[in-house]
C-alpha positions as CSV (number, residue, x, y, z in Angstrom):
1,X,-57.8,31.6,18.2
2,X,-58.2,30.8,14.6
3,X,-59.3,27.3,13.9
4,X,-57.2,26.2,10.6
5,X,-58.6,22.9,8.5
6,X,-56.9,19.3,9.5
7,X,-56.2,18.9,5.7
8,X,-54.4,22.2,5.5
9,X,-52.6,21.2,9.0
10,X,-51.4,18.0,7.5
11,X,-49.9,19.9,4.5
12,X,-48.0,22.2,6.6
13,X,-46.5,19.4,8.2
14,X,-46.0,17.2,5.2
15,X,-44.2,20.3,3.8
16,X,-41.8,21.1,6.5
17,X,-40.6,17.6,7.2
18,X,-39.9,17.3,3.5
19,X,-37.7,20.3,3.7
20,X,-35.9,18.8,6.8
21,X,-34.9,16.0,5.3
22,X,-33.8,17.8,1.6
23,X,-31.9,20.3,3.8
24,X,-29.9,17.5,6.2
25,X,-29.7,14.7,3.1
26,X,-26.5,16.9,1.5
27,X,-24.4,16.9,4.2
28,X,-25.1,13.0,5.2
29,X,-23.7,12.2,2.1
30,X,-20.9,14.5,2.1
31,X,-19.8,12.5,5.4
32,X,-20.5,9.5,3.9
33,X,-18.1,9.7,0.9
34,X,-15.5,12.9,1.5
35,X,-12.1,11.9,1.3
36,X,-9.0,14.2,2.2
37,X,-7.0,14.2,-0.4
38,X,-5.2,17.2,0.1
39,X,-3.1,17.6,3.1
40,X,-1.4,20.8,4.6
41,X,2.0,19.0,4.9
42,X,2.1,17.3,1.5
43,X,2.8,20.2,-0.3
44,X,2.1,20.3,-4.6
45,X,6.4,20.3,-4.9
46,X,6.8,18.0,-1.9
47,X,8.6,15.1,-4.0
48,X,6.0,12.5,-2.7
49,X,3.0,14.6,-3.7
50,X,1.9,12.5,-6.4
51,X,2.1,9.1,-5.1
52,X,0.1,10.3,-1.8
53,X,-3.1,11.8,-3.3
54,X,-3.6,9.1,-6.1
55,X,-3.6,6.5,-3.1
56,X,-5.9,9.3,-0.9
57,X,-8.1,9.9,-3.8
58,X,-8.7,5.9,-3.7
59,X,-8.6,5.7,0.3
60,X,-5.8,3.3,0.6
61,X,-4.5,5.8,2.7
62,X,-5.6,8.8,4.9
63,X,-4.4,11.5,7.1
64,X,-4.5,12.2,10.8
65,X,-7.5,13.7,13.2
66,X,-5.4,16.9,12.7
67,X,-5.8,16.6,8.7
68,X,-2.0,16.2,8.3
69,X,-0.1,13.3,6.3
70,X,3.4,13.5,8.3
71,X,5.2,12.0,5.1
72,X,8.6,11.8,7.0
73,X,6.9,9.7,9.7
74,X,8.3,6.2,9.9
75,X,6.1,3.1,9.4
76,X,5.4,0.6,11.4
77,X,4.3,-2.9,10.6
78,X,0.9,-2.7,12.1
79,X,0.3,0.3,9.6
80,X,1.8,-1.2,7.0
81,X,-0.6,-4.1,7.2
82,X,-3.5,-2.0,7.0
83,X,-2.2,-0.1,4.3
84,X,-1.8,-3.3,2.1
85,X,-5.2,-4.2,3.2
86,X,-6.7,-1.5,1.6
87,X,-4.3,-1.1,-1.5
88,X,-4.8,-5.4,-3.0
89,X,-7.2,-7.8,-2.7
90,X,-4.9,-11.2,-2.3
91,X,-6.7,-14.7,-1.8
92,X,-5.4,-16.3,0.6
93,X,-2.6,-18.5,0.9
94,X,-1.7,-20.4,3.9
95,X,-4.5,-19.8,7.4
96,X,-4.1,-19.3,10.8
97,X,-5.1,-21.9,13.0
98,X,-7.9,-21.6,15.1
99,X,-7.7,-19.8,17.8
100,X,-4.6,-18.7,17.3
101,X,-3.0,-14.9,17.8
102,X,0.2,-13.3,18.1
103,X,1.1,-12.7,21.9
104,X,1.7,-9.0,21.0
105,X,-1.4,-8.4,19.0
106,X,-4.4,-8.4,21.2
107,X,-8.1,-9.5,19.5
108,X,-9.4,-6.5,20.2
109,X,-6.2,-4.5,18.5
110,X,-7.3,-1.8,16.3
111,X,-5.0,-4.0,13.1
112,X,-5.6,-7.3,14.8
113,X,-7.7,-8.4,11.3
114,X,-5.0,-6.6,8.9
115,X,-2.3,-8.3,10.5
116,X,-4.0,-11.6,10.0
117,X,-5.1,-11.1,6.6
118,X,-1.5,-9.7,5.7
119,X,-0.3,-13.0,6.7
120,X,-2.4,-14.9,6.1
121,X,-2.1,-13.8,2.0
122,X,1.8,-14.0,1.8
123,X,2.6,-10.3,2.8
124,X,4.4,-11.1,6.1
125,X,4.8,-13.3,9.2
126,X,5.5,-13.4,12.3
127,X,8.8,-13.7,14.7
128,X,9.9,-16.7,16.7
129,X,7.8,-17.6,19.8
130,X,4.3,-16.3,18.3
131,X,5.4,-12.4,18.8
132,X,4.6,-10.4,15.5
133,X,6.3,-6.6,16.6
134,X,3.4,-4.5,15.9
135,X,5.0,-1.5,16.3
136,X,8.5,-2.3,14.7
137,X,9.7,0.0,12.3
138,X,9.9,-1.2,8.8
139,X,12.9,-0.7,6.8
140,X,12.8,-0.4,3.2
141,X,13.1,-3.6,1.8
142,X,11.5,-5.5,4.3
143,X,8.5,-3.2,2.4
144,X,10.1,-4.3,-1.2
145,X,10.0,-7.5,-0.1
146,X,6.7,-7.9,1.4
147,X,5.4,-6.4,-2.0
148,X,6.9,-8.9,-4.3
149,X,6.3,-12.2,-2.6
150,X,2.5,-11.0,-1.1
151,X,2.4,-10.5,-4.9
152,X,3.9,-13.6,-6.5
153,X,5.9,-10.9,-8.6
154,X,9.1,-12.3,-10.7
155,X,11.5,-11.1,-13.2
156,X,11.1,-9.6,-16.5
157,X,13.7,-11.2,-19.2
158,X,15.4,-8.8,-21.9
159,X,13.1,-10.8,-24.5
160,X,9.8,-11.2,-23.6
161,X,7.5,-9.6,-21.4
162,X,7.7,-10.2,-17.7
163,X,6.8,-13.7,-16.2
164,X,4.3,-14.0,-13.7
165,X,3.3,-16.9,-11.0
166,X,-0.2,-18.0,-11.2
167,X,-2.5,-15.3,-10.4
168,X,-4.3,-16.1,-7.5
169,X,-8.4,-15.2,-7.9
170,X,-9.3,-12.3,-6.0
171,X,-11.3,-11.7,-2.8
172,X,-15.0,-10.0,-3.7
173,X,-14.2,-6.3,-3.0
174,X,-14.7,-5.6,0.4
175,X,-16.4,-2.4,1.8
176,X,-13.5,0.4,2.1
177,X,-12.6,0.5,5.6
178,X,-11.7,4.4,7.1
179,X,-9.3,4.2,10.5
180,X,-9.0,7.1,12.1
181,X,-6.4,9.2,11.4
182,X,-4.3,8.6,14.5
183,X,-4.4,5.0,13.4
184,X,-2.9,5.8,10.6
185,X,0.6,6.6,12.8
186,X,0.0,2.8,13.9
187,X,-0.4,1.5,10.6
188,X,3.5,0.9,10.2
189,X,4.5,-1.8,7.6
190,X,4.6,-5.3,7.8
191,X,6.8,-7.5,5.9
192,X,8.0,-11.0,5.7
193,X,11.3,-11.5,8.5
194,X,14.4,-13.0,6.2
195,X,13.8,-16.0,8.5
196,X,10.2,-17.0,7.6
197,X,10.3,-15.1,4.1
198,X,8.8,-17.6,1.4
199,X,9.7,-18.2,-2.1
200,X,6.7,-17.9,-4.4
201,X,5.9,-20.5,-7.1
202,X,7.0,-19.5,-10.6
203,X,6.4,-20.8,-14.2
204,X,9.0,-22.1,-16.8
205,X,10.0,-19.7,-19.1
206,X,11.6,-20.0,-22.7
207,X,12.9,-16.3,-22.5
208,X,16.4,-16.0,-23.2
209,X,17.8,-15.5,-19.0
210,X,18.1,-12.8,-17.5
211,X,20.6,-10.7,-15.9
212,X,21.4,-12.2,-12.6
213,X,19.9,-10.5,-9.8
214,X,23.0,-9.3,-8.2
215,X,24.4,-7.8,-11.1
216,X,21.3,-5.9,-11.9
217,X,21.5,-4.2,-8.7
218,X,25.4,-3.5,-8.6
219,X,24.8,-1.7,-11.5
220,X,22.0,0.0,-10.3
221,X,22.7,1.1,-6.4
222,X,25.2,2.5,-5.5
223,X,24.5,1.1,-2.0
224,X,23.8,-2.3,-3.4
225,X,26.1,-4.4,-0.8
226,X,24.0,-2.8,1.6
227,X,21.3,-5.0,0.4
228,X,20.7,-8.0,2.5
229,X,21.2,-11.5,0.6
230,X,17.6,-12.8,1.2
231,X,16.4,-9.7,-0.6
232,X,18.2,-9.4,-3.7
233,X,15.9,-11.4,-5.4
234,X,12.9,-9.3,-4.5
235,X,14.5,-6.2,-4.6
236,X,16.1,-6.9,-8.7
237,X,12.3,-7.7,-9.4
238,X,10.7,-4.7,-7.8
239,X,13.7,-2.9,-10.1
240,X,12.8,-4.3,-13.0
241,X,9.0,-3.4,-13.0
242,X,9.9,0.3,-11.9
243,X,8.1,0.0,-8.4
244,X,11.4,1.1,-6.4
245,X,11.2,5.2,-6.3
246,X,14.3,6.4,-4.3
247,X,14.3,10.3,-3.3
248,X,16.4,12.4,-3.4
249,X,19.0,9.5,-5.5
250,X,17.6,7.1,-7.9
251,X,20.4,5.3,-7.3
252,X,20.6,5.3,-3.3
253,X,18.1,2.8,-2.3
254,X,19.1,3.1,1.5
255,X,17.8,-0.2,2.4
256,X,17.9,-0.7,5.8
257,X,16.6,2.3,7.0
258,X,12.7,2.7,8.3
259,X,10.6,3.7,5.8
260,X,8.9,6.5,5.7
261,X,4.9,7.4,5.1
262,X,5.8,9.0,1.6
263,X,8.0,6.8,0.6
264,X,5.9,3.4,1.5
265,X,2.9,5.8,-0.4
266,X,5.5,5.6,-3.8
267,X,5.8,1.8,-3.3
268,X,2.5,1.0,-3.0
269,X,1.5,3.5,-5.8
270,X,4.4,2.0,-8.3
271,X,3.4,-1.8,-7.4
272,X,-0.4,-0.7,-8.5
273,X,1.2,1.1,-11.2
274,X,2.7,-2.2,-12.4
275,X,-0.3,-4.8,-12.1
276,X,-2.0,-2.5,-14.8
277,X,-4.9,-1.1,-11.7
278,X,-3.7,2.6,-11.3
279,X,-2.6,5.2,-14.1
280,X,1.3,6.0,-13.8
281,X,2.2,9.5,-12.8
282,X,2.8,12.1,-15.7
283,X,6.5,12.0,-16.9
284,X,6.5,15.8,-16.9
285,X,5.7,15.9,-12.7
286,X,9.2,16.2,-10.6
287,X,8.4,12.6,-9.1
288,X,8.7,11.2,-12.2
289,X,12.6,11.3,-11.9
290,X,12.8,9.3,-8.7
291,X,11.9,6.3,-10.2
292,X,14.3,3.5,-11.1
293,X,14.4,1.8,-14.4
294,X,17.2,-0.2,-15.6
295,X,17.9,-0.7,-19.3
296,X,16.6,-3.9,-19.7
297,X,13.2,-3.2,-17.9
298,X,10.0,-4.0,-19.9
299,X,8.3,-0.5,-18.4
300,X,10.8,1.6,-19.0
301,X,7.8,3.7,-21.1
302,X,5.4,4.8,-18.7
């Protein structure tokens, strides 16, 4: 047997364990920071196509274990708060007390934190008797809603540029969080009840008034007496800054039906659309049309 030097032994070693770890290092990394962004189901001319992979490319949302998106999926209110978890970064307004939880929503519930943190910043609340319906469906402007008073969003005026409440200082940036894709089918939205629904603060304005609300969306919806009376308000404001998208009708909100995964995806795109953190889709993409504008709306351009 040949006897080969200690140094040259050494070497050898140092040699392959370098190549281990250059050879492994790649694909740690690729796990690390891959995001789907494509999904099988969410075809390019799928009306919703847009809205979905600009939130996927910035892993607000994902897809299932199965790699799908299942755009016509309802939403629930647990998803919905994990999904507005990942989309803004709210300081909080109002806290939960010690100790306390919603009966329905066990501490070790995979959106037990979401839930709290969507409530806890304005987004939505509980029901009567400390249940919170985690896996209620959420209709479509329960989702408007949520938006624009977790948002302290108000009215634009035909002569000045939209007012807004005090901003409130953002939360550091938290580490993105990734659920697992058949959380994602849990993830159903959560928005304030009409009951416990708060009116943000607002700021005196000198702009000439508005439009009332409930003109602005008679002439807007066809279906606008469908619109429930605590959320006209919300739902002229969302208008106004273009973050409604209605498929296949502009002008067919359908407000009281579940929402669906593609079309919570264009409401959460549009509202990021109009705080100035996300680019707005190209004019000459087929989504494009779905949006609603009115003719008094300050973002009419986009």
């Amino acid at each position: 047997m040949i006897s080969l030097p200690r140094w040259l032994l050494a070497s050898t070693s140092l040699s392959a364990l370098c190549l281990t770890v250059i050879a492994s290092a790649p694909f740690r990394t690729y796990a690390q920071n891959s995001t789907q962004t494509v999904f099988p189901d969410v075809e390019p001319n799928y009306w919703a196509q847009p809205f979905i992979r600009g939130l996927a490319l910035r892993n607000v949302i994902t897809g299932y274990p199965d790699g799908t998106y299942r755009p016509e999926q309802t939403i629930e209110r647990d998803e919905f708060a994990a999904i507005i978890r990942q989309a803004f970064d709210q300081q909080p307004v109002r806290q939960i007390a010690s100790g306390a939880v919603y009966k329905d929503v066990p501490a070790n519930y995979w959106a037990t934190n979401a839930i709290e943190e969507a409530y806890q910043q304005g987004f939505m609340a509980g029901y009567p008797g400390g249940y919170f319906r985690p896996r209620q469906e959420v209709t479509k402007v329960e989702a408007i809603v949520a938006l624009t008073r977790g948002l302290d969003l108000t009215p634009a005026t035909s002569t000045a540029p939209a007012t807004t409440a005090p901003r409130r200082q953002q939360r550091a940036k938290r580490p993105i969080l990734f659920f697992p894709l058949a959380i994602t089918s849990l993830m159903q939205p959560l928005m304030v009840p009409p009951a416990q629904a708060e009116t943000p603060p607002t700021t005196a304005s000198t702009a000439t008034p508005q439009r009332p609300a409930s003109v602005l969306i008679s002439e807007t919806y066809k279906d606008a007496n469908q619109i429930p009376q605590y959320a006209v308000g919300s739902v002229a404001t969302a208008t106004q800054k273009n973050i409604v998208v209605n498929y296949p009708n502009s002008n067919v909100l359908n407000p009281n039906q579940p929402a669906t995964r593609a079309e919570v995806a264009a409401l959460i795109y549009q509202t990021l659309v109009a705080q100035g953190k996300i680019e707005p889709i190209a004019i000459n993409t087929p989504a494009y049309q779905y949006i609603v504008r009115t003719n008094n709306t300050s973002q009419n351009s986009q």
